[in-house]
Every structure is written in structure tokens, then in C-alpha cells.
Backbone as CSV, one residue per row, in Angstrom:
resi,resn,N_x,N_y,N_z,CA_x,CA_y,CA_z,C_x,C_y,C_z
1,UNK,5.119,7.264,2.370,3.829,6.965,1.817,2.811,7.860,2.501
2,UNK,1.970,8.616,1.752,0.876,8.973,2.337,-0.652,8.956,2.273
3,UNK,-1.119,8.783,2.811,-2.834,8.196,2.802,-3.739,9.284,2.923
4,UNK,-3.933,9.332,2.151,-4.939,10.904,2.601,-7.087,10.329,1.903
5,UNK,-7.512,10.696,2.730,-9.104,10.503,2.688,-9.412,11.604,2.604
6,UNK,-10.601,12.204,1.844,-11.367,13.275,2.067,-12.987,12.987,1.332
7,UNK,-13.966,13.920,2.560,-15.079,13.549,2.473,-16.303,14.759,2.140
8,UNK,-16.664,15.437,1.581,-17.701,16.359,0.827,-16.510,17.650,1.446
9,UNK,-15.318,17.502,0.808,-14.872,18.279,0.541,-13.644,18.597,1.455
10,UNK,-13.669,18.111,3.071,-13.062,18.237,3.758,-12.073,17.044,4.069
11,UNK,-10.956,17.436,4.231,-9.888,15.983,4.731,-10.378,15.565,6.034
12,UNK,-10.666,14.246,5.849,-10.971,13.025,7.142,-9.611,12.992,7.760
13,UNK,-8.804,12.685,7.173,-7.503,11.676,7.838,-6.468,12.154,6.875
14,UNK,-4.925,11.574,7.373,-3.754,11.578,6.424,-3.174,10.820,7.413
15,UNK,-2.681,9.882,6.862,-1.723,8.871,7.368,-0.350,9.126,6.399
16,UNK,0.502,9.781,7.089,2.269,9.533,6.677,3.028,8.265,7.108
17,UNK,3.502,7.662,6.385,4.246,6.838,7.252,5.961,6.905,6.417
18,UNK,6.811,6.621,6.621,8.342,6.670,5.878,8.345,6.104,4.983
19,UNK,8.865,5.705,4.288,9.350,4.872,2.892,10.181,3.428,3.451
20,UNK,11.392,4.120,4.639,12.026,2.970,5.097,11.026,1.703,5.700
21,UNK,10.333,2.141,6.416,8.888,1.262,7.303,9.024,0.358,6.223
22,UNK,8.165,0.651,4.667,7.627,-0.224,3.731,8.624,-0.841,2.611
23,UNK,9.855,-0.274,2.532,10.463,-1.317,1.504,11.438,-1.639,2.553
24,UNK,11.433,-2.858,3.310,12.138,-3.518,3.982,11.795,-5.152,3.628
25,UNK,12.768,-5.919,4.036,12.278,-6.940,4.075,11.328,-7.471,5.060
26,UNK,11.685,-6.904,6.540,10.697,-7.283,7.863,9.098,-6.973,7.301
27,UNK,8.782,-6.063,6.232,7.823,-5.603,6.028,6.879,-6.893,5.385
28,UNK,7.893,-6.672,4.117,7.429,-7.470,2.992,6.964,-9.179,3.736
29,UNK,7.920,-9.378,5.055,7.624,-11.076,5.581,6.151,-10.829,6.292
30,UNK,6.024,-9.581,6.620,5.078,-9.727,8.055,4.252,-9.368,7.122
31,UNK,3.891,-8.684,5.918,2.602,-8.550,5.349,2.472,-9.536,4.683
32,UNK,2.843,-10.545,3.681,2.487,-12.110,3.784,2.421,-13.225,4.232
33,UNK,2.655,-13.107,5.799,2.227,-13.750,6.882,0.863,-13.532,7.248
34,UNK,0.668,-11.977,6.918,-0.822,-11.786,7.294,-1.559,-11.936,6.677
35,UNK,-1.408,-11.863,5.037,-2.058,-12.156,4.053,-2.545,-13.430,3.952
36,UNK,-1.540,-14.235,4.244,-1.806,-15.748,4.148,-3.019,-16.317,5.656
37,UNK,-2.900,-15.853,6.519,-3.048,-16.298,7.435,-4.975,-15.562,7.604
38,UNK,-5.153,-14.721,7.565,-6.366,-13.612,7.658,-7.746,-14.143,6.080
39,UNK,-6.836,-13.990,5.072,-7.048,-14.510,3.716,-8.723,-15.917,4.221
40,UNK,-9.691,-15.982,3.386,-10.283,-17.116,3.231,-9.699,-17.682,2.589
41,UNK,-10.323,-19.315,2.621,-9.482,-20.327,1.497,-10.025,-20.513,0.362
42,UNK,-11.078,-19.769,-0.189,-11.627,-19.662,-1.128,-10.563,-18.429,-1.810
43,UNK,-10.238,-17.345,-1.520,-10.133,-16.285,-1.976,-8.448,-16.340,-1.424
44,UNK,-7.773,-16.792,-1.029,-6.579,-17.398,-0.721,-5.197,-16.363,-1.076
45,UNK,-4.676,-15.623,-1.391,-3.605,-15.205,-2.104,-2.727,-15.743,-2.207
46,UNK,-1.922,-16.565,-1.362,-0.754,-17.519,-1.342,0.459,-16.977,-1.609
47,UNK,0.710,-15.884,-1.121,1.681,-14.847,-1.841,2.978,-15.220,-0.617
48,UNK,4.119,-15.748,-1.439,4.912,-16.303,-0.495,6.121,-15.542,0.064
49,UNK,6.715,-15.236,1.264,7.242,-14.108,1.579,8.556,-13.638,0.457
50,UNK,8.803,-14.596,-0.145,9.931,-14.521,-1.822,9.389,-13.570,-2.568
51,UNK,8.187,-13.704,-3.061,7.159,-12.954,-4.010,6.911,-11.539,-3.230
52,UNK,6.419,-11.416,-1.688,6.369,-10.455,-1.320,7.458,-8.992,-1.232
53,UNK,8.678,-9.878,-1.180,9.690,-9.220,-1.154,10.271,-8.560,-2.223
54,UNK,10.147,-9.055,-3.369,10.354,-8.531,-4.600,9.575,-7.480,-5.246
55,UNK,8.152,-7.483,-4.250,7.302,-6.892,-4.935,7.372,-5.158,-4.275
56,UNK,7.602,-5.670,-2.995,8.401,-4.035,-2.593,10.137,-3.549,-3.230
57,UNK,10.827,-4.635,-3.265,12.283,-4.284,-3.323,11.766,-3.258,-4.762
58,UNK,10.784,-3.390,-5.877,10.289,-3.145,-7.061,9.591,-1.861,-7.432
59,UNK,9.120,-1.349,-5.797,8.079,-0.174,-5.501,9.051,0.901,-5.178
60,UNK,10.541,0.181,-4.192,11.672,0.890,-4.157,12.242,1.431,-5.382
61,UNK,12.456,0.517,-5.924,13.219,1.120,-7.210,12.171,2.085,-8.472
62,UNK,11.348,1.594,-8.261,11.016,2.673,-8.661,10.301,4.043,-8.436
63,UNK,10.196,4.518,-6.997,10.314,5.322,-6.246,11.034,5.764,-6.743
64,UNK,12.893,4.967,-6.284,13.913,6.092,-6.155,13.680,6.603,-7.866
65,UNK,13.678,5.915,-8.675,13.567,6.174,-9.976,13.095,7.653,-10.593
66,UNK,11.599,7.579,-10.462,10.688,8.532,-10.778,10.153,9.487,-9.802
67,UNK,10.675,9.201,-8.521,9.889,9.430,-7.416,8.555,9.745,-6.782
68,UNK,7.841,10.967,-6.621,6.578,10.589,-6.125,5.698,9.775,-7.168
69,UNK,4.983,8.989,-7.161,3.785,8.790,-7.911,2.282,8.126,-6.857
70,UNK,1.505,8.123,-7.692,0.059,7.686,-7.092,-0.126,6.006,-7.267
71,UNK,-0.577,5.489,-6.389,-0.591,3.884,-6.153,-1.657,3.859,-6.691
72,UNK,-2.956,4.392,-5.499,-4.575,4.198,-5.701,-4.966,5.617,-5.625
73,UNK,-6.380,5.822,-6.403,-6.712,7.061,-6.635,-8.033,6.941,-7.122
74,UNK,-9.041,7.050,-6.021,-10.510,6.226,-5.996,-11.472,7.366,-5.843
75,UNK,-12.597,7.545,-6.469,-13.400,8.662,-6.054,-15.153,8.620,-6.249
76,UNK,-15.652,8.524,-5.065,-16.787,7.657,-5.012,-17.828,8.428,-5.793
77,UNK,-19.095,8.023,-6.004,-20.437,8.417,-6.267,-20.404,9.444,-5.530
78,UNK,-20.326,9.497,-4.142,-20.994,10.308,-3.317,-19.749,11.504,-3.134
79,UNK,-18.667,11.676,-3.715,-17.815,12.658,-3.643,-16.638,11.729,-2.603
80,UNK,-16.271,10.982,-2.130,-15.150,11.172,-1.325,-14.227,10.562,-1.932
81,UNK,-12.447,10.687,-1.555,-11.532,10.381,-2.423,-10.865,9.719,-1.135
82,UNK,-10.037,8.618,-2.107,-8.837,8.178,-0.968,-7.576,7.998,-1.966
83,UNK,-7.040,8.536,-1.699,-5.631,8.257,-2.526,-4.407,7.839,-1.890
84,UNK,-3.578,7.082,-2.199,-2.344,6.990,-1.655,-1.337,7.216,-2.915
85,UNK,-0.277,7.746,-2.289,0.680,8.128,-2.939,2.218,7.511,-2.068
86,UNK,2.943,7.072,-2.946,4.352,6.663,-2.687,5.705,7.794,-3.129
């Protein structure tokens, strides 16, 4: 996965991280642990580590599938972009 920011033109940041890191199950438990837990109770997600897990095992497959594609791909008023790509 990579994270890349850029700001009136110049790259801020790039965050790489592996593929293995994020479609795991350890992943998928510990990011709806945090979700749940960080979350207000108004705004709640309730996303249960079952649901979480499927939802990467899903990002895997279709990775291996098609391979690269773009997740988010945002680009402000003021010029800056953040995109991530899988």
C-alpha cells in the first residue's frame, strides 16, 4: 500500500507499507478493536472483528485479481492531493 501526499506541487510524505502487514487477520482484529473502542457512541461503527476480516480477506482478492488500483484519490481547493493506492 502506498500513501503518498503532495502539497502546491511538491511531495510532503509517502508512506509504503507491504500488502502482507494489511490483509492479515491480526490486522483486520486490531483495526476493529480500535474502531470500536476510539469511535463516539453517537457515530459508533460497530464493525465486528468477523466483518472486519472479510472486508480485507476481499481487498486481497482483489488485489491479487486486478492488481494495483486506487482506494482514495482526494484533491483539495487549495491544490493538495492524497491518494492511496493498493
Amino acid at each position: 500500500m502506498k500513501i503518498s501526499v503532495r502539497s502546491e506541487g511538491k511531495r510532503v510524505f509517502v508512506l509504503m507499507l507491504p500488502n502482507f502487514m494489511l490483509f492479515n487477520v491480526l490486522t483486520s482484529s486490531i483495526v476493529s478493536g480500535v474502531l470500536n473502542k476510539h469511535c463516539r457512541s453517537n457515530e459508533k461503527p460497530a464493525i465486528a472483528p468477523r466483518a472486519a476480516r472479510k472486508l480485507i480477506r476481499a481487498f486481497g482478492k482483489i488485489k491479487k485479481k486486478y492488481g494495483r488500483f486506487t482506494l482514495v484519490d482526494v484533491v483539495s481547493a487549495n491544490g493538495d492531493i492524497v491518494r492511496i493506492e493498493i
